[in-house]
Each structure stands twice: as C-alpha cells, then as structure tokens.
C-alpha positions in Angstrom: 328.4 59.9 -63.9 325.1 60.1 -62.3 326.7 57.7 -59.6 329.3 60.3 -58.8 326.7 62.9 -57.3 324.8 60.5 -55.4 327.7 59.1 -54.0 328.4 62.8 -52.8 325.2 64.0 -50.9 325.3 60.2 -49.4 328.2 61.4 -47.7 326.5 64.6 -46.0 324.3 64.7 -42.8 320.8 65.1 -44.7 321.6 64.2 -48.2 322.5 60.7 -46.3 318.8 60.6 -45.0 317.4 61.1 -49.0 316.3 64.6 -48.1 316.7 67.3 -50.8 317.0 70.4 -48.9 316.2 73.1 -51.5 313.0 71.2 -52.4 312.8 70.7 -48.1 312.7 74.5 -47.9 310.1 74.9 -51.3 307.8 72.6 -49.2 308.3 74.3 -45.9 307.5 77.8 -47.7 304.5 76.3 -49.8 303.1 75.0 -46.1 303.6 78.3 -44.6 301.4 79.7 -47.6 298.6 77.2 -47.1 298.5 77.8 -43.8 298.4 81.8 -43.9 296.0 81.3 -46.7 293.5 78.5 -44.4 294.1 80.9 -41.3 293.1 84.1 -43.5 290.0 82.6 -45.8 289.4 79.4 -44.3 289.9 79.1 -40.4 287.0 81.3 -39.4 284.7 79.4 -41.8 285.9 75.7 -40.2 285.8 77.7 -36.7 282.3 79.6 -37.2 280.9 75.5 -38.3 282.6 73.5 -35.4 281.3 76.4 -33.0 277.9 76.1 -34.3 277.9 72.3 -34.4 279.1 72.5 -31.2 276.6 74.7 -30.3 273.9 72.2 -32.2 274.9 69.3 -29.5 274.9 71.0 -27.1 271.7 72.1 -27.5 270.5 68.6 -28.7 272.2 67.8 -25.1 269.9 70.6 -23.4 266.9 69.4 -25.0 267.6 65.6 -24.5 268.0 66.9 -20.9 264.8 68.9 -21.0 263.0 66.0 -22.4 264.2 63.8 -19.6 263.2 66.0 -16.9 259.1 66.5 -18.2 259.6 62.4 -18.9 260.5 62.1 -15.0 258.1 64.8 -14.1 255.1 62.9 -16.4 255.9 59.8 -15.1 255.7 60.7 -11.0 252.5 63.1 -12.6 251.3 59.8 -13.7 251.9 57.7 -10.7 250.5 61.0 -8.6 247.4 60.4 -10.5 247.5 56.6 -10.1 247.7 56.9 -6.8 245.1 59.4 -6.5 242.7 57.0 -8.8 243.7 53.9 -6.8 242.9 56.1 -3.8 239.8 57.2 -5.2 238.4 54.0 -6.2 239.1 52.3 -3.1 237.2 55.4 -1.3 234.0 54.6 -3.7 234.0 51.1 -3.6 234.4 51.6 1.0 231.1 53.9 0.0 229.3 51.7 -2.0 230.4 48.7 0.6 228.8 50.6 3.9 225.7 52.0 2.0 225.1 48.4 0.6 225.5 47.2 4.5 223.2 50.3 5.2 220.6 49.6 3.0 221.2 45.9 4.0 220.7 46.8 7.8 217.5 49.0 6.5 216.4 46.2 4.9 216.4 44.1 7.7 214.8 46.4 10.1 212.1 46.7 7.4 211.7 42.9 7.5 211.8 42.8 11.6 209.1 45.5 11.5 206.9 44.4 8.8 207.0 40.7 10.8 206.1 42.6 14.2 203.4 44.4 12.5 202.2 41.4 11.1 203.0 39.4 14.4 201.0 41.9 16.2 197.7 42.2 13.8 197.9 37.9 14.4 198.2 38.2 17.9 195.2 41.2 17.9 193.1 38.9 15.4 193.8 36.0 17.8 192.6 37.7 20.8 189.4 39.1 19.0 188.8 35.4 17.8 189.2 33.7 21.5 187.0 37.2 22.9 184.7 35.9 20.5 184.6 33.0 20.9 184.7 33.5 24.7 182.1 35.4 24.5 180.1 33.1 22.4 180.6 30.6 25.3 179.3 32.6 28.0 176.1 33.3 25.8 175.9 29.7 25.5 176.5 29.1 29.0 174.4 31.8 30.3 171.7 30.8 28.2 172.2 27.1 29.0 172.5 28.2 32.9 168.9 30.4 32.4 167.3 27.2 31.0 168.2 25.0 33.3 167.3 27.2 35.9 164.1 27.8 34.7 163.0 24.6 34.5 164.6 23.9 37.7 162.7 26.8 39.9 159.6 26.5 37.3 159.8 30.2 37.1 161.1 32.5 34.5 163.1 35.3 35.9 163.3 38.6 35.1 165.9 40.2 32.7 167.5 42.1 35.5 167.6 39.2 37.8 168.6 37.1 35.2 171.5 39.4 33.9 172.9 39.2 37.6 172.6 35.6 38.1 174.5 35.3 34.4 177.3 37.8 35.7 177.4 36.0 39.1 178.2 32.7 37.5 180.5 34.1 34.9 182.4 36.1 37.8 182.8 32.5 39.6 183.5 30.5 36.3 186.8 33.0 35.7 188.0 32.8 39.2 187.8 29.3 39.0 189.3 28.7 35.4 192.3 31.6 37.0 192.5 29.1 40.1 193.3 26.5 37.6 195.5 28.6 35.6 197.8 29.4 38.4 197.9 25.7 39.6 
C-alpha cells in the first residue's frame, strides 16, 4: 500500500525528482520570514559592523600609510643628517690638517729664526774674538816693533811719534795681508 503512492508522485514532473512540494512551499515561506526578520532586526547590525570594520582597515591602511611616509621621511632625515655629519667632520678634520701644517710651518720658521739668531750672535762672537785677538796682535806687534826700534836708534821715542810710527806700520801690515788676500 505504501508502494502504491510512491509509485504515483514518481510518475509526476517534481514528485519524480523527490521534492515534496507543500513542504517546498513551507520552506520557501519560512525563508521569506528569516529573511524579512534578518533584513528588519539583523541587517543593519551585520551592516553597521562590516562598515565599521571596514572602516577599522581602512584606517589601519591610512596609518600603516602614514607610518610609512615619516619612516621614509626619518630615514632621508637621517641620511640628511649623515651627510651633513660626514660633511662636517671631514670640514674639521681639513681644519685641524691646515692648522697642524700651520703650526708646523710656524714651527719651522721659529727653528730657522732661532738658528739665524744664534748663527748670527756666533758669527758677532767670532768677530769680537778675531778683533780681539787682532787687536791683541797689533799690541804685540806694535810693542815688539817699538822695542826693536828702540834698541835699534838707541833712542826712546815719544808717545806721539811712537803712536804714528805704530799706525804707519799697522796701515802697511793690512794693505799687505789685503794684497795677499786678493791674490
């Protein structure tokens, strides 16, 4: 008996795919339903969250942006102010290079000066020693040349006459010694 039916909706269009068609139309109407109930309560609600997490990446998107941009804009800061360091120190160590060459080069004209200062006080202390001892000669000589003339005339001479005689022979000794200079 329960064959019998079954055997009957096999034979029409739908009941031959296994649809029930009042229980098709129960489900289609409880669907309906739902929907207008989700639309109603619920719809706004799921809206109103994927809007705001929507909004919520995007933001996290505008920030992450944001963040990128001051990153790049640190980063060429930083190399700006690299640059400017590297700049900078190679400016100081130029300056500390030419004022060690300057004080180098002041040193040295120190040293040459000092050395022609001390070149020059030999070369004064030299001629005061050979004037001395130059002088010291002619004494010598004068006095030797004032002996031996005194004992050759017999006679002492006067100071005066004595002083000339002692100029005259020194005046003829330094021509002579010039004369041999020259020569």
């Amino acid at each position: 008996m329960l064959a019998a039916p079954l055997l009957a909706e096999e034979a029409s269009g739908i009941g031959a795919l296994g649809v029930d068609l009042g229980s098709l139309i129960v489900y289609l109407v409880n669907f309906g339903v739902l929907l207008l109930i989700l639309y109603f309560f619920a719809y706004k609600r799921i809206l109103g969250a994927l809007d705001s997490r929507s909004n919520r990446i995007r933001e996290s998107l505008d920030e992450a942006d944001r963040v990128r941009r001051e990153s790049e804009e640190r980063q060429a800061e930083m190399r700006r102010t690299f640059d400017e360091s590297r700049q900078e120190s190679q400016r100081l160590l130029a300056d500390a290079r030419e004022m060690a060459e300057r004080y180098r080069e002041e040193q040295a004209a120190q040293a040459r000066s000092e050395a022609e200062r001390f070149m020059e006080g030999a070369r004064q202390e030299i001629r005061r020693e050979r004037d001395a001892a130059l002088e010291d000669v002619r004494r010598q000589f004068a006095s030797l040349a004032v002996t031996a003339a005194e004992r050759i005339i017999h006679r002492s001479i006067d100071s005066g006459a004595h002083q000339d005689l002692i100029d005259e022979v020194l005046a003829q000794n330094d021509t002579f010694q010039k004369r041999e200079g020259d020569s």
